[in-house]
C-alpha positions in Angstrom: 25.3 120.9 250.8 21.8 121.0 249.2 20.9 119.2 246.1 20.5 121.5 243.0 17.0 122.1 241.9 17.9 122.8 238.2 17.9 120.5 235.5 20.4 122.2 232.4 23.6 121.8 232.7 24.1 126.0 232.6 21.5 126.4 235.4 23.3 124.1 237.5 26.6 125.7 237.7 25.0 129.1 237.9 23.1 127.6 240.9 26.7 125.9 242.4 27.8 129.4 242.6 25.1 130.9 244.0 25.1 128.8 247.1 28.6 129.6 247.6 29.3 132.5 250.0 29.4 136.0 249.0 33.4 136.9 247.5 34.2 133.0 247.9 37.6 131.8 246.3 38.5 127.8 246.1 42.2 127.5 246.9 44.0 126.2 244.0 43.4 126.5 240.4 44.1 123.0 238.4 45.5 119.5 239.0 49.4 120.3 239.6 51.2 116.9 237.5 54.3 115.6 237.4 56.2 116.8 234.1 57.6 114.4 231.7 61.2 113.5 232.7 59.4 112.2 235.9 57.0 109.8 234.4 59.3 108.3 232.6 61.1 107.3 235.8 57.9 105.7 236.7 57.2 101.9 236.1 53.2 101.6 235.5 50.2 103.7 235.2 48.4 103.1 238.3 52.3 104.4 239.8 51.9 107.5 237.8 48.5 108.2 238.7 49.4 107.4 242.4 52.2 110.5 241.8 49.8 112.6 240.7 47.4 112.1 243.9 50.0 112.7 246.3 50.5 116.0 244.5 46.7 117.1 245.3 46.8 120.3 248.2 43.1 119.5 248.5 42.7 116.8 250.8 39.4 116.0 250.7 39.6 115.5 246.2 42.7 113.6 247.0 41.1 111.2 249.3 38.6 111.1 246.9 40.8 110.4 243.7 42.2 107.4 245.8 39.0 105.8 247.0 38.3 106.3 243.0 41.0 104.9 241.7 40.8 101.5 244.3 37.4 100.5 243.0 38.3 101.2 239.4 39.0 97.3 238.7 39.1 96.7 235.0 37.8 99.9 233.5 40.9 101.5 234.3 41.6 104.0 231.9 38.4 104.3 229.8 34.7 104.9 230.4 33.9 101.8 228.7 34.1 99.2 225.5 32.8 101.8 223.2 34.7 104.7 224.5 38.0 102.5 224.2 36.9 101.3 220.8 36.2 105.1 219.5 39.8 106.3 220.9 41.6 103.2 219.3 40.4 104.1 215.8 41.3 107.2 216.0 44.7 106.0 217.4 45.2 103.7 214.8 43.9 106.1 212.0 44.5 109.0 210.2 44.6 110.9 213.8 47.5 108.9 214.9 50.1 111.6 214.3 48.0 114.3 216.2 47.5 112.2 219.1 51.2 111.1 219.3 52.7 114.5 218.9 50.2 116.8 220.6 49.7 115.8 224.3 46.7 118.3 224.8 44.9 117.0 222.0 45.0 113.6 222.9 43.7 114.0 226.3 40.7 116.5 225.3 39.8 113.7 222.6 39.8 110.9 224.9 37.3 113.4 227.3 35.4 114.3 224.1 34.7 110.5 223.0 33.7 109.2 226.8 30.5 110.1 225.6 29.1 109.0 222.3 26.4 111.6 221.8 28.8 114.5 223.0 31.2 112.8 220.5 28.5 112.8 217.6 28.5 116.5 218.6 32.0 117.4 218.6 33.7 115.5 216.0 33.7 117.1 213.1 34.9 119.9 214.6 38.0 118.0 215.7 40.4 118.0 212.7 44.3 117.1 212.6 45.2 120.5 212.8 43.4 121.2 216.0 40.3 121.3 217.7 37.8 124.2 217.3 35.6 124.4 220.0 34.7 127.8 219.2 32.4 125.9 216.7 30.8 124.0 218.7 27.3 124.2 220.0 26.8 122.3 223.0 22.5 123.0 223.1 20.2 119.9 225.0 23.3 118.2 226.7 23.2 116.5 229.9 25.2 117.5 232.8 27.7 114.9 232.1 28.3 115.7 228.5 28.5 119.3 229.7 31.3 118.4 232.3 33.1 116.6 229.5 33.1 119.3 226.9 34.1 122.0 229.4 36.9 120.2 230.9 38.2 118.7 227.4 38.7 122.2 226.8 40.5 123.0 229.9 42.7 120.3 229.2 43.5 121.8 225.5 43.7 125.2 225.9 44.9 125.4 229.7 42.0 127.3 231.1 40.1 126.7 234.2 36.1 126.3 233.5 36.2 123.3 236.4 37.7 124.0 239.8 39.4 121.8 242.2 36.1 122.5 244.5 34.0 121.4 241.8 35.6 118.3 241.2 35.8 117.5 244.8 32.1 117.8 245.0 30.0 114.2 244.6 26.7 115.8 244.0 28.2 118.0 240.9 30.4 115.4 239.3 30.1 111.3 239.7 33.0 109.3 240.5 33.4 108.1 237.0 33.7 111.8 235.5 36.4 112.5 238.0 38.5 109.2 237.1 38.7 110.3 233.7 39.3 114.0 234.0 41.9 112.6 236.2 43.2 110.2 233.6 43.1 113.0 230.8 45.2 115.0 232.7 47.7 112.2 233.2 47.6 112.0 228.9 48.0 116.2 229.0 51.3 115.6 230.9 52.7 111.8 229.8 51.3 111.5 226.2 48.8 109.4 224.8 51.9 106.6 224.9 51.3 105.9 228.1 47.7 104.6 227.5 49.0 102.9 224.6 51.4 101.1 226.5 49.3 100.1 228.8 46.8 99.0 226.2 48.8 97.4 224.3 48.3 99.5 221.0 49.9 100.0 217.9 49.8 103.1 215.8 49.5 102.4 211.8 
């Protein structure tokens, strides 16, 4: 596939679909996941996530998602120190009860603060009754922060901005975007409990 020429985030998924062929449809619409009763069943994370790969029809994002997940080593859930620091004070503070109880929230907030400029961006529009991303204004992001936002909002309100052909392709999103869309859709379906666990976390 060719590079994109364009450098805003808008212009370059405009430009993905214009190099796709005329009436083109990318089988499948989302990430199918186990459903709760199942996870429970399951002894670790790295099991679950393991669960959810083997559930990918697209072969080439699953063999992707497992190449991703072998190299993750310690940054295994998170993007990074701040990113884990930002969803543990929110964990731990007055968003506790939103987190625990609303599964779709929890996972769009731990896309939302990957990034700590999107998260400047975003979170004061992200109250404990809900997350109002009509309010948002996304202008001057990067193509990462742009991935984030769009897919944090998939992952709340069940819609499908990012396809399964978009995540399967390198050049539109990097390895470490796809592990955490992954891992947020692993919150969406478990609850943020099982990053907690894993974390060893305590909610206030």
């Amino acid at each position: 596939m060719s590079r994109l020429f364009c450098n805003s985030p808008q212009l370059c998924v405009l430009e993905k679909q214009m190099q796709q062929p005329p009436g083109y449809r990318p089988r499948g619409g989302g990430i199918c996941i186990m459903n709760e009763a199942e996870w429970r069943s399951r002894g670790n994370y790295s099991e679950i996530v393991d669960c959810v790969i083997s559930r990918i029809q697209m072969e080439h994002l699953k063999k992707r998602i497992q190449e991703i997940f072998q190299e993750a080593g310690e940054e295994y859930i998170f993007r990074n120190q701040t990113h884990r620091n930002i969803f543990h004070s929110l964990f731990i503070g007055r968003k506790s009860e939103s987190l625990c109880r609303h599964r779709n929230y929890a996972a769009a907030v731990f896309l939302l603060s990957a990034d700590g400029g999107l998260w400047e961006r975003t979170k004061r529009h992200v109250a404990d009754t809900g997350i109002y991303f009509d309010r948002i204004r996304l202008g001057g992001v990067t193509l990462e922060q742009y991935i984030l936002f769009y897919a944090a909002k998939d992952v709340y309100n069940g819609t499908k901005h990012i396809r399964l052909s978009e995540l399967a392709d390198r050049e539109l999103i990097a390895d470490g975007m796809l592990r955490l869309i992954v891992n947020a859709f692993v919150i969406e379906k478990c609850g943020v409990e099982i990053i907690s666990g894993q974390e060893g976390w305590n909610a206030g």
